[in-house]
C-alpha positions in Angstrom: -17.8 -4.1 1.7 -19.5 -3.1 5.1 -21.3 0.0 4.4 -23.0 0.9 7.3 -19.7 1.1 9.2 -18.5 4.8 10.4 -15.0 4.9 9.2 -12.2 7.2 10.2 -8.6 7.4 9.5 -5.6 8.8 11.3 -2.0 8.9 10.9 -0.2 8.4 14.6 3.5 8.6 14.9 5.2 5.0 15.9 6.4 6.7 19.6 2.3 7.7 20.0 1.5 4.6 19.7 0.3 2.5 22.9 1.0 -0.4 23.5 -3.0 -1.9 23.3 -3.1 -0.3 19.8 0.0 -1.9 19.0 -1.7 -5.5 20.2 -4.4 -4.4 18.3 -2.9 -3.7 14.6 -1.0 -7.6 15.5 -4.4 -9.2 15.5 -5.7 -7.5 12.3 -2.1 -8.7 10.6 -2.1 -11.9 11.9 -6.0 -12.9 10.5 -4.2 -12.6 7.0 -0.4 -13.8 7.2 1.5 -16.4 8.1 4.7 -16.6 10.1 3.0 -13.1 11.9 4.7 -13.3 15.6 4.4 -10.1 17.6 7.7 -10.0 18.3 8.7 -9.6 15.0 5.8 -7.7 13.9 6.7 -4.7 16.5 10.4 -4.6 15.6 9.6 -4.0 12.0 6.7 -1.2 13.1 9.2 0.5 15.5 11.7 1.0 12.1 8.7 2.7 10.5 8.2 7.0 11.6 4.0 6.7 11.4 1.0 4.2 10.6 -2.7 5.3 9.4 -5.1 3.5 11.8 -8.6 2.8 10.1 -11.1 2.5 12.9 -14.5 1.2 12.8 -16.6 3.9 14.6 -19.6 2.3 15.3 -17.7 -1.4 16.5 -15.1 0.9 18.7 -11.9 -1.3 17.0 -9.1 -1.3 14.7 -10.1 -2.6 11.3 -7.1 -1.8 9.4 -3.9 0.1 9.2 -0.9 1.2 6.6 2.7 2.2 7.6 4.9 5.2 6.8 8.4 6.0 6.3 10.2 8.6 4.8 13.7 7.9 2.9 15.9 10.2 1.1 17.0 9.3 -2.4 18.9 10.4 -5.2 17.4 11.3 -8.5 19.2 13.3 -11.2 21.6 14.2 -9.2 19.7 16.1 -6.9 18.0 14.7 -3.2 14.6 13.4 -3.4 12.0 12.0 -1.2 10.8 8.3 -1.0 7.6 7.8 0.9 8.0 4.0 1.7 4.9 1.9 2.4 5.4 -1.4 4.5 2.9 -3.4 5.6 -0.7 -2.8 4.7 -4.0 -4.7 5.8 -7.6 -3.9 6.5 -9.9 -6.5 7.2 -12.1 -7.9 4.1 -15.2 -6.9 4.9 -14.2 -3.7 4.7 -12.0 -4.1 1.4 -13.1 -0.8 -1.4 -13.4 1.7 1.4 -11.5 4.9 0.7 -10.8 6.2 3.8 -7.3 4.9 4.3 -6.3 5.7 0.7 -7.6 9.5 0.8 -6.0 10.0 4.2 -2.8 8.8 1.9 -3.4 11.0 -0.6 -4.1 14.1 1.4 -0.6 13.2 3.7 1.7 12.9 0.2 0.1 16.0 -1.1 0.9 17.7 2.3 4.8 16.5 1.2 4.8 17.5 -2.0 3.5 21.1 -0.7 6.1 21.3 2.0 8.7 20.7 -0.9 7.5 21.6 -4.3 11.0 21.9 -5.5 11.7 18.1 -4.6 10.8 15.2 -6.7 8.7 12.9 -4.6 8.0 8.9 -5.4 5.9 6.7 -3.6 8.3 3.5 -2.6 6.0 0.5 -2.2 7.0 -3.2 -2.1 3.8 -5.7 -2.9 3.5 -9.3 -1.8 -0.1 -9.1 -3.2 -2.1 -8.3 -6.6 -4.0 -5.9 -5.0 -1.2 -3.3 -3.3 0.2 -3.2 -6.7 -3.0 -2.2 -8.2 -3.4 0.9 -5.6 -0.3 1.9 -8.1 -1.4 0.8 -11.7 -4.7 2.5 -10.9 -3.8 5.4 -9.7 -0.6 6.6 -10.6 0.4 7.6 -14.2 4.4 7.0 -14.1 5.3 4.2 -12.0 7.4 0.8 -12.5 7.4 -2.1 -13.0 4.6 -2.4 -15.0 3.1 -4.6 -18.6 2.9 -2.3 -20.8 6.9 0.4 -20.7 9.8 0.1 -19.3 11.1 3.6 -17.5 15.1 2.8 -17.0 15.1 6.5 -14.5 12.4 4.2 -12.6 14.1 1.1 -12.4 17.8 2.3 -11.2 15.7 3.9 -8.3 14.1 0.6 -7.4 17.4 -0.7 -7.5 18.8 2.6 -5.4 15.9 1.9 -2.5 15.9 -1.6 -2.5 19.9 -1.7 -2.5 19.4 0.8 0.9 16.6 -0.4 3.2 17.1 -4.4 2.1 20.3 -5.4 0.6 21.1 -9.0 1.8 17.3 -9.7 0.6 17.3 -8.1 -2.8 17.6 -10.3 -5.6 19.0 -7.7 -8.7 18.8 -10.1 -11.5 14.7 -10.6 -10.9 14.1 -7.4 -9.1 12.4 -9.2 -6.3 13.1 -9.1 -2.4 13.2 -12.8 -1.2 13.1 -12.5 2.5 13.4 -16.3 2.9 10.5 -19.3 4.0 9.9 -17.8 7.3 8.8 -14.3 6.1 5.3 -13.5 6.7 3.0 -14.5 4.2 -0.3 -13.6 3.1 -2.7 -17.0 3.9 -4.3 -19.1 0.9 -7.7 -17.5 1.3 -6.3 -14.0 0.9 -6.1 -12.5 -2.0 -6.0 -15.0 -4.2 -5.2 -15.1 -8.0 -6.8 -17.2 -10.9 -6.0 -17.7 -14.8 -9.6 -16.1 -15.3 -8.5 -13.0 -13.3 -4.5 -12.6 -15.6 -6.6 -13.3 -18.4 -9.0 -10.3 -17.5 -6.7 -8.1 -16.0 -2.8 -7.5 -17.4 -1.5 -5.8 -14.1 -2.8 -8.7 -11.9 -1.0 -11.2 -14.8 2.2 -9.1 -14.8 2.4 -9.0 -10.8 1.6 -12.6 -11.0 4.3 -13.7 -13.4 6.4 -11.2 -12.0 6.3 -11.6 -8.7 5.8 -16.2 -9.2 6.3 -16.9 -5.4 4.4 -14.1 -3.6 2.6 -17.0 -2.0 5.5 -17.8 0.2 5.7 -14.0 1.1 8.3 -12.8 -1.9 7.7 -8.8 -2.4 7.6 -7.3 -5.7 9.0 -3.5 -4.9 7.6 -0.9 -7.3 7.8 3.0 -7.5 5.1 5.9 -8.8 6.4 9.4 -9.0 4.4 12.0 -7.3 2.8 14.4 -9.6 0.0 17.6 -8.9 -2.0 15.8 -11.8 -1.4 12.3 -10.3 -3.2 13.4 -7.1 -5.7 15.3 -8.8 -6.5 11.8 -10.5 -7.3 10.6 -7.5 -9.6 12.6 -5.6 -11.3 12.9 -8.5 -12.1 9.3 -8.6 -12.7 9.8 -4.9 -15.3 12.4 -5.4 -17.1 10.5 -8.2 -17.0 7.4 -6.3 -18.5 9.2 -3.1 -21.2 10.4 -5.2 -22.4 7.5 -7.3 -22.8 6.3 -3.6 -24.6 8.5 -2.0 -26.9 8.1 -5.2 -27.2 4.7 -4.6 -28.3 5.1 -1.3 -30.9 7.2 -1.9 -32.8 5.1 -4.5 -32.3 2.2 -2.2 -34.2 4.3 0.4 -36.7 5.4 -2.3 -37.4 2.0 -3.2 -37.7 1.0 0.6 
């Protein structure tokens, strides 16, 4: 991770975003995936409502981004709100920031306090090991996962995925199989060894689950929204900013 990079993070609306920004996001995607042609990358921006830009400071560019959209589901009976995460990239060198993920966090806690009455679940479909992991680490109810199954969950996948994709999603497998010319992340991306499933049962479940994300199939997943959920993770925000800072210092002690 770069750590001498100034990093913010904002969220823009998709009809505030220019047109050189726009250019700018496509070269970040296209470093990672295949089958990445503009053409197709701004017609699926322009069906998102926002996108969190991370911006290198110091460098003056885009380094990364994540898109948002807001979709109304039905659970218990009763409307509830889906935040729906597309695409999501940021270059490597700056992978284990938190910038992108706290501006996230603080956004879907801005949700839930503008509806407390209202269940709300973070929608999120993962062609990669490590977007499902921003969900096993850092959600306490979510689906799929290794370890339970939550039916109430799973019908809601099915509800979303049966809305937003339904010539692409494959019930039976609970996959969303897009087809050969989908974008797919590149060989050198995020790649997943037996020593890593062995390791790590989330990054074996996504990869059993999920066989063919190398041709750019997308697992979709779910995480309910919860006060203690968020409160999980700015804590580990918090501590993590800290045991930085630390290290910092007793690198410059020891300078």
């Amino acid at each position: 991770m770069k750590t001498n990079a100034k990093l913010s993070c904002r969220f823009f609306r998709i009809h505030d975003i220019s047109i050189p920004k726009m250019l700018e996001m496509h070269a970040v995607f296209s470093q990672y995936y295949h089958n990445a042609d503009l053409a197709t990358f701004i017609q699926d921006m322009n069906k998102k409502s926002g996108v969190f830009i991370l911006k290198d400071k110091t460098a003056g560019r885009i380094v990364g981004f994540s898109t948002w959209n807001e979709v109304e589901i039905d659970y218990r009976g009763k409307k509830a709100i889906g935040v729906f995460s597309g695409d999501t990239i940021v270059e490597k060198e700056y992978w284990g920031n938190k910038a992108m993920h706290t501006a996230f966090a603080i956004k879907m806690l801005s949700t839930k306090l503008l509806n407390p009455s209202t269940h709300v679940f973070w929608l999120l479909i993962s062609k990669g090991y490590k977007t499902y992991l921003l969900m096993t680490n850092n959600f306490q109810r979510f689906y799929p996962r290794h370890d339970q199954h939550d039916v109430e969950l799973e019908g809601l996948v099915d509800q979303y995925c049966n809305k937003l994709y339904p010539d692409y999603y494959q019930a039976d497998s609970r996959i969303l199989d897009f087809g050969d010319g989908y974008h797919a992340l590149k060989s050198d991306v995020a790649a997943i060894t037996s020593s890593m499933c062995a390791d790590n049962d989330n990054i074996r479940f996504f990869n059993e689950r999920n066989h063919e994300w190398r041709r750019g199939t997308e697992m979709p997943c779910i995480g309910e929204v919860s006060a203690s959920a968020l409160w999980h993770f700015f804590k580990k925000v918090t501590v993590g900013a800290f045991r930085v800072r630390k290290a910092r210092r007793l690198q410059k002690s020891m300078a």
